[in-house]
N, C-alpha and C positions, 0 to 999 in steps of 0.2 A: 158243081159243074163236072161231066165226065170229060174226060179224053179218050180220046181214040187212040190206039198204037197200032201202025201195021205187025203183023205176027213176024213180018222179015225181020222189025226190030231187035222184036223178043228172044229170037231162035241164036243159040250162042251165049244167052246172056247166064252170068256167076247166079246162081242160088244161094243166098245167105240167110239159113237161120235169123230173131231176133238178139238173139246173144253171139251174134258175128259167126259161128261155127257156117264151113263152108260150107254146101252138099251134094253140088254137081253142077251142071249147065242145061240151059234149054235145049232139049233136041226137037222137040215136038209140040205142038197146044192143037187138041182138040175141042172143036163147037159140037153142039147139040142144034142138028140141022134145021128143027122147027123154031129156034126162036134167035139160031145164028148165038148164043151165048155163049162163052168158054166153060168147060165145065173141067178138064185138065189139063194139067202142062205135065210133059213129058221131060225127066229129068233123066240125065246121065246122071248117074251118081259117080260121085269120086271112090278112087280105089279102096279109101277107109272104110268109108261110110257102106259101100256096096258091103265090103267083109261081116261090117256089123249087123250088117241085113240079110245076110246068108244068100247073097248074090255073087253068083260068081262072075268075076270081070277082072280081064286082062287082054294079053296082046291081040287084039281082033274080036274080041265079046268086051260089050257093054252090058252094064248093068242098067236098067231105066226104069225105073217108074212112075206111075202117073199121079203126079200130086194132084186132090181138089182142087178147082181154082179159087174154091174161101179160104185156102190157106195163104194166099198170095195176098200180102198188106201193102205193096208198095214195089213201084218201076221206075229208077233211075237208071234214064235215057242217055246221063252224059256219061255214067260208070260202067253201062250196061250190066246194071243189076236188082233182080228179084227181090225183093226182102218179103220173106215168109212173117206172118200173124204171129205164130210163136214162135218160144225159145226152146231150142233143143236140151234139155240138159240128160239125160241118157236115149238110146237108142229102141230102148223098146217100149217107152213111152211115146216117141216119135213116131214108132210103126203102128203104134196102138191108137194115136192121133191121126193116121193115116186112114187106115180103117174104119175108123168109128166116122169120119168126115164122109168117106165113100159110101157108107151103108145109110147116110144121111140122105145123099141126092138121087 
């Protein structure tokens, strides 16, 4: 059975890796206008994670990127939180995961 969520929901919500590591908040989700699908969510990344990501972010620059929306496993509405497919365990596997998702769709 799908759900529906309005994207008001979404926008704000915690991004949580599946190994709990945090990674930022919703700022954004974009559709793919011919079929209305989400095809990414637009993430602030937190101050760590932007560093690890060779994104600069501080007072007045956000760091964002656009996560696949196959990376997203799972929306809890009452925590308001994201739970990503996989587990982060370093950073440039995660970016590598990033990419190789992107060049998928």
């Amino acid at each position: 059975m799908k759900i529906l969520v309005r994207i008001e929901k979404i926008k704000g919500a915690k991004v949580v890796a599946k190994n709990g590591m945090m990674i930022g908040k919703v700022e954004d989700v974009n559709l793919d206008e011919n079929n209305w699908a989400v095809t990414t969510v637009d993430v602030r990344l937190e101050d760590n994670i932007a560093k690890l990501f060779g994104e600069k972010a501080g007072i007045g620059k956000k760091a964002i990127v656009p996560l696949p929306a196959n990376l997203v496993g799972a929306i809890n509405l009452a925590t308001d939180t994201i739970y990503l497919t996989d587990k982060i365990t370093d950073i440039e596997s995660f970016k590598a995961q990033i990419e190789t998702k992107r060049a998928i769709m």
